[in-house]
N, CA, C and O atoms as a MOPAC input file, in Angstrom:
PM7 MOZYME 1SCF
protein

 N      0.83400 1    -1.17300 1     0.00000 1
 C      0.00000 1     0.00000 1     0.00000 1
 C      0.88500 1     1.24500 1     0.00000 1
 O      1.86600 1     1.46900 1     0.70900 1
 N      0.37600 1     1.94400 1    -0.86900 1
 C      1.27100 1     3.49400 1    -0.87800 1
 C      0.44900 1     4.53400 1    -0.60200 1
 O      0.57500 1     5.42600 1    -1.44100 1
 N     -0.60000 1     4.84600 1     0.51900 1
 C     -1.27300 1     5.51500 1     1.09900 1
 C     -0.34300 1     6.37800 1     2.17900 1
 O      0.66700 1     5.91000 1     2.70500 1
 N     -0.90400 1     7.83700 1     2.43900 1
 C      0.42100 1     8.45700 1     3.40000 1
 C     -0.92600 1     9.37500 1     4.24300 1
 O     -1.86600 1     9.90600 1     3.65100 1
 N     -0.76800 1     9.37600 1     5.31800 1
 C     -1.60300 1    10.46500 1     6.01300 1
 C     -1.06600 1    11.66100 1     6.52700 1
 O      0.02100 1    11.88700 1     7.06100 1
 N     -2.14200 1    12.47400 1     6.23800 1
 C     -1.52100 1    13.43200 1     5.83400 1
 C     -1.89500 1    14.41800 1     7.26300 1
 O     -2.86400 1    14.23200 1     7.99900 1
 N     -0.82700 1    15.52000 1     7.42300 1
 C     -0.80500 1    16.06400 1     8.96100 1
 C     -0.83400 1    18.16800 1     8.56200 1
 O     -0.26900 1    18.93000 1     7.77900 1
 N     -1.57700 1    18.24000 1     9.37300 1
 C     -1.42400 1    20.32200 1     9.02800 1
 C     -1.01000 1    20.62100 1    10.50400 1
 O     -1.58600 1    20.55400 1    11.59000 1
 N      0.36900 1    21.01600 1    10.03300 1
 C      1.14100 1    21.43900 1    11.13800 1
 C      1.22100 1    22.96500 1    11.32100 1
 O      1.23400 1    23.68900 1    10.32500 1
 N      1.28300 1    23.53500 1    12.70600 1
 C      1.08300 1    24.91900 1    13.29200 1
 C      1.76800 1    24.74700 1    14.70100 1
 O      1.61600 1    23.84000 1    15.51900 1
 N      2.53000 1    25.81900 1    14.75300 1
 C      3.48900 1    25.87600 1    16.32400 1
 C      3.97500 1    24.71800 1    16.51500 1
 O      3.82500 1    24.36400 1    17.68400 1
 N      4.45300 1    24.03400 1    15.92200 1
 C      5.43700 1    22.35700 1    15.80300 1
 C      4.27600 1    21.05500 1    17.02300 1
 O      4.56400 1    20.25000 1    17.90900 1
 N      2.78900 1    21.57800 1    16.27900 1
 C      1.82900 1    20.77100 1    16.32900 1
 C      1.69200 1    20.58300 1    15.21700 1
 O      1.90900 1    21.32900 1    14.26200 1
 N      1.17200 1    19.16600 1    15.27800 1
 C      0.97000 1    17.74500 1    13.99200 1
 C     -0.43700 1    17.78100 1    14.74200 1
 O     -0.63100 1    17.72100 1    15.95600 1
 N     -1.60500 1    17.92300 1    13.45200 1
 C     -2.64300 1    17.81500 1    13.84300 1
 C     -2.86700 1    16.85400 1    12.32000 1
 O     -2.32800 1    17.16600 1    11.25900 1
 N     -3.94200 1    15.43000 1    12.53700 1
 C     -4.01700 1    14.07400 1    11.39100 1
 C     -5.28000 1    15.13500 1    10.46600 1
 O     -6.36300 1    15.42800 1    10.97300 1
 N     -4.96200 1    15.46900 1     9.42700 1
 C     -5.95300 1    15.39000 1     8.36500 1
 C     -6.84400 1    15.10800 1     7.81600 1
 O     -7.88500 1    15.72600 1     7.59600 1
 N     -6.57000 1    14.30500 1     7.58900 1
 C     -6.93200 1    12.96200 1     6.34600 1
 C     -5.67400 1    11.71500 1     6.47700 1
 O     -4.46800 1    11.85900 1     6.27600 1
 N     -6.54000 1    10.26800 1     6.94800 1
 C     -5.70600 1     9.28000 1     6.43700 1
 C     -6.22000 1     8.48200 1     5.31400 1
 O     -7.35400 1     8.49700 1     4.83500 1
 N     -4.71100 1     7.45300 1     4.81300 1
 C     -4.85200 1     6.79800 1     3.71500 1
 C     -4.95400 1     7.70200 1     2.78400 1
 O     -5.94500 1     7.54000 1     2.07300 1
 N     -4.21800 1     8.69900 1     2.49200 1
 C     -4.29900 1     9.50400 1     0.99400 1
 C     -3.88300 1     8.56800 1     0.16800 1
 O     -3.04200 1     7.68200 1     0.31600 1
 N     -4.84800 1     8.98000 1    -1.09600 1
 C     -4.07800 1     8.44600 1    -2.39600 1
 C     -3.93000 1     9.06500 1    -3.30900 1
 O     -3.72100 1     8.42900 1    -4.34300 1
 N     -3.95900 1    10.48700 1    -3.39500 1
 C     -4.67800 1    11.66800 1    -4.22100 1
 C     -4.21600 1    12.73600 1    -3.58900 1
 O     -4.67600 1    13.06700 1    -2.49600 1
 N     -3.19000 1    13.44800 1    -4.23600 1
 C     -2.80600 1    14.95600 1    -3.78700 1
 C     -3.07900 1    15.51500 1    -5.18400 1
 O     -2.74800 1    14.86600 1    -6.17700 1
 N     -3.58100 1    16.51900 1    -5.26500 1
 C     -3.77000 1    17.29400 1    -6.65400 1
 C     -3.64100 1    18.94500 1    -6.31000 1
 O     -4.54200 1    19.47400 1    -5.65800 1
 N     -2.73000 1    19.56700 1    -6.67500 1
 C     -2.90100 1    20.89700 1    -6.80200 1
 C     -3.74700 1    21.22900 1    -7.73000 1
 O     -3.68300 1    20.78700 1    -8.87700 1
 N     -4.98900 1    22.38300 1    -7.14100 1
 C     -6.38300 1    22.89900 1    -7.51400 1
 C     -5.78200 1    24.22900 1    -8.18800 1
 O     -6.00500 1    24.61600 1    -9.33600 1
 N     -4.98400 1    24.83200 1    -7.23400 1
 C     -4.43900 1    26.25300 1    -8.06000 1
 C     -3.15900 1    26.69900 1    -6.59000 1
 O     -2.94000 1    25.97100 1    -5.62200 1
 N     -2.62400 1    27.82800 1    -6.81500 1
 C     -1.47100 1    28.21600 1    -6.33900 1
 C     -1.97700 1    28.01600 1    -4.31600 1
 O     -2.55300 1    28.66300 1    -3.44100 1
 N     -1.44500 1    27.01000 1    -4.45400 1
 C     -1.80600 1    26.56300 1    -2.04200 1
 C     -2.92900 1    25.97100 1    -1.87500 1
 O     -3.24100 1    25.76500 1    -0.70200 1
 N     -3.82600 1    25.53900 1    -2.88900 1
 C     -4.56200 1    25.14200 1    -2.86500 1
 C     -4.65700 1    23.60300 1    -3.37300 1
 O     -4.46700 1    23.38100 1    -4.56900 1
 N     -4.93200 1    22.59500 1    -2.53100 1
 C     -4.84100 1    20.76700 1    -2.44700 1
 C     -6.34800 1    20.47900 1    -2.45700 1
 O     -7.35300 1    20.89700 1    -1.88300 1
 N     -6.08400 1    19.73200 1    -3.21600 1
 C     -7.23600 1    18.82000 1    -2.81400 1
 C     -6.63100 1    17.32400 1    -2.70300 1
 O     -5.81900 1    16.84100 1    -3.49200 1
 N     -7.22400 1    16.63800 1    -1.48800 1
 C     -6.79800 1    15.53200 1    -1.14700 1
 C     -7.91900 1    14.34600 1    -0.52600 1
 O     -8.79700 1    14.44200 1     0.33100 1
 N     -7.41600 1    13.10200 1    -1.44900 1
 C     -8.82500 1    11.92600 1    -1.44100 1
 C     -7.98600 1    10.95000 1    -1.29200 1
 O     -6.92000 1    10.72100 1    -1.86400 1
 N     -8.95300 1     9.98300 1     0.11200 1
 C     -8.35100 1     8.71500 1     0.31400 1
 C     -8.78000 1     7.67800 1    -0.15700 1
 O     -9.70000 1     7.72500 1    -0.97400 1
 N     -8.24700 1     6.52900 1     0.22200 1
 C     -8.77700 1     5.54600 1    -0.39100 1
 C    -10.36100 1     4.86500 1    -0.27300 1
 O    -10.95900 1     4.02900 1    -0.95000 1
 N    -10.71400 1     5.66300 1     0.93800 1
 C    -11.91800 1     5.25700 1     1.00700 1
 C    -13.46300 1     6.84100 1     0.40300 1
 O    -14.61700 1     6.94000 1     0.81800 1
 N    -12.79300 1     7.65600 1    -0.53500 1
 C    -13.34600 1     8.61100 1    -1.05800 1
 C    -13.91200 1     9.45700 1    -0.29900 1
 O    -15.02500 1     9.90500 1    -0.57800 1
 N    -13.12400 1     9.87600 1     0.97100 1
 C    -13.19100 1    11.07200 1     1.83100 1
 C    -12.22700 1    12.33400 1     0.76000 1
 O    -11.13600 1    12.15600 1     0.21800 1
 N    -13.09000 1    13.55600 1     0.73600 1
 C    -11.50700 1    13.74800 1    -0.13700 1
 C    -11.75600 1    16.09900 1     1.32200 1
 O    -12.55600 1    16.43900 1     2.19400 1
 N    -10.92600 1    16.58900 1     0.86100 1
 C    -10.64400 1    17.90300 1     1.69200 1
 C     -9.97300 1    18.64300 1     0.69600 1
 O     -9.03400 1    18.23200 1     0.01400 1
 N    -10.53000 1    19.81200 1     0.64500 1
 C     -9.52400 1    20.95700 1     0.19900 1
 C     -9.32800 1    21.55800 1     1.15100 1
 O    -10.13800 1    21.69900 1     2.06700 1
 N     -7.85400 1    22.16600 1     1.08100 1
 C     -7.25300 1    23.16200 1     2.00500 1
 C     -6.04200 1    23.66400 1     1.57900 1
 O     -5.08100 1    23.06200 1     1.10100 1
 N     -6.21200 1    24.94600 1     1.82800 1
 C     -5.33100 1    26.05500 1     1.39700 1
 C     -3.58800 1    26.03200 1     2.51300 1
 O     -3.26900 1    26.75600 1     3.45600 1
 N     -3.05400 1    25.22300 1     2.04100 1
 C     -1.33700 1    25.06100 1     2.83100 1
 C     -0.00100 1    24.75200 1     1.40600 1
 O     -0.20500 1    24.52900 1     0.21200 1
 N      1.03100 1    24.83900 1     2.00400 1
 C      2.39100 1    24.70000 1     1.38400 1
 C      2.59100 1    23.06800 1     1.93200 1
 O      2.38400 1    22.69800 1     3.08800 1
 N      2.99100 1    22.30400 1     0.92900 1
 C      3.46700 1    21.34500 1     1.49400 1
 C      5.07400 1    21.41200 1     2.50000 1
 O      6.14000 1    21.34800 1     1.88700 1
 N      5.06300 1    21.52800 1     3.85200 1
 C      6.05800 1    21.64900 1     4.58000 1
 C      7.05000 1    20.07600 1     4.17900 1
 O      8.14300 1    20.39200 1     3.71000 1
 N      6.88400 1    18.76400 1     4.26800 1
 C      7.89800 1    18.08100 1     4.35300 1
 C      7.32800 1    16.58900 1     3.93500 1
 O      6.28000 1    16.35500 1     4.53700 1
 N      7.65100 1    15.75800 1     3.25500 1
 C      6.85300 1    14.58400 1     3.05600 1
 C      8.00400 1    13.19600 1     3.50100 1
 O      8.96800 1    12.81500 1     2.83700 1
 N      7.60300 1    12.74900 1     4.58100 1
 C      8.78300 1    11.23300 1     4.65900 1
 C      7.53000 1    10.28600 1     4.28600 1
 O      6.69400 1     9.70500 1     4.97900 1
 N      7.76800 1    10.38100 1     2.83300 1
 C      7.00400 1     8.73200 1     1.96100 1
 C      7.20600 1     7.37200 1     2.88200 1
 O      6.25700 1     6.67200 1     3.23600 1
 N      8.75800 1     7.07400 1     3.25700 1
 C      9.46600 1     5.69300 1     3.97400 1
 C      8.10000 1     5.67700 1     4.87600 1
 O      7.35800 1     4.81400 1     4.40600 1
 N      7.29500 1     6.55200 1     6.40400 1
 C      7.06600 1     6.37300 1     7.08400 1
 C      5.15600 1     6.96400 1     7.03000 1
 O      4.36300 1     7.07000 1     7.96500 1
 N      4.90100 1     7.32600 1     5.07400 1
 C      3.75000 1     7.41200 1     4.67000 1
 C      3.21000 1     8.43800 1     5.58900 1
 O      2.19900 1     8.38900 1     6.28900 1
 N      4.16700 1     9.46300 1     5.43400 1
 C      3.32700 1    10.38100 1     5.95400 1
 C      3.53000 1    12.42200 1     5.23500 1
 O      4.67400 1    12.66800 1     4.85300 1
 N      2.63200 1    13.46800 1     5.13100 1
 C      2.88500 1    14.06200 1     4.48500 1
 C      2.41200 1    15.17700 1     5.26100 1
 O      1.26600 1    15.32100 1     5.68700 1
 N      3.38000 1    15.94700 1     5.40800 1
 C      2.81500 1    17.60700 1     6.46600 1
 C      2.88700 1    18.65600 1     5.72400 1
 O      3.60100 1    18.99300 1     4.77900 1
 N      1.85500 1    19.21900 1     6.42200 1
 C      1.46800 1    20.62800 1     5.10600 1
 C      1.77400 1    21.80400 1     6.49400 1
 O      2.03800 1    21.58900 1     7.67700 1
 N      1.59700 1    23.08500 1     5.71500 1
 C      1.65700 1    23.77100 1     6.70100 1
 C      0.96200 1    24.99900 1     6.27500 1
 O      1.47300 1    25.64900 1     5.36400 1
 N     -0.19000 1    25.42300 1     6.84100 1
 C     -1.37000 1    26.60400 1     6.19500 1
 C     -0.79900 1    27.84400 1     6.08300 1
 O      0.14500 1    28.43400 1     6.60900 1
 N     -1.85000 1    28.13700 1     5.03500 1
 C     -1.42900 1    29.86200 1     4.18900 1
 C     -3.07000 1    30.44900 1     4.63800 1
 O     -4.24400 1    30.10300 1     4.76200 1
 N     -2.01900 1    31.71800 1     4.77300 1
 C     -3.36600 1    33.05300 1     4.72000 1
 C     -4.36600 1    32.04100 1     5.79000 1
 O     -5.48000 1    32.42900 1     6.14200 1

């Protein structure tokens, strides 16, 4: 499985997202949309801060 859950980090808090992503799509400039495997999907306006794939996991970090 290559699913990664995904975390929106603020003040070096990890707060869980969305798990089991399978679907990152940039919508337009900070703007994600993201769908798991079970067709939950979220938009939200962040920079992707850091992704460790090895440990399937992907942190964003919010704009504006």
């Amino acid at each position: 499985m290559c699913e990664a859950n995904v975390y929106l980090t603020c003040d070096n808090q990890e707060e869980l997202l969305l798990e089991a992503v399978d679907l990152v799509e940039l919508l337009e400039a900070d703007q994600w949309r993201l769908v798991s495997i079970f067709g939950e999907q979220k938009i939200v306006r962040a920079k992707i801060k850091r992704m460790a794939l090895a440990e399937h996991k992907i942190f964003l970090e919010p704009v504006g």
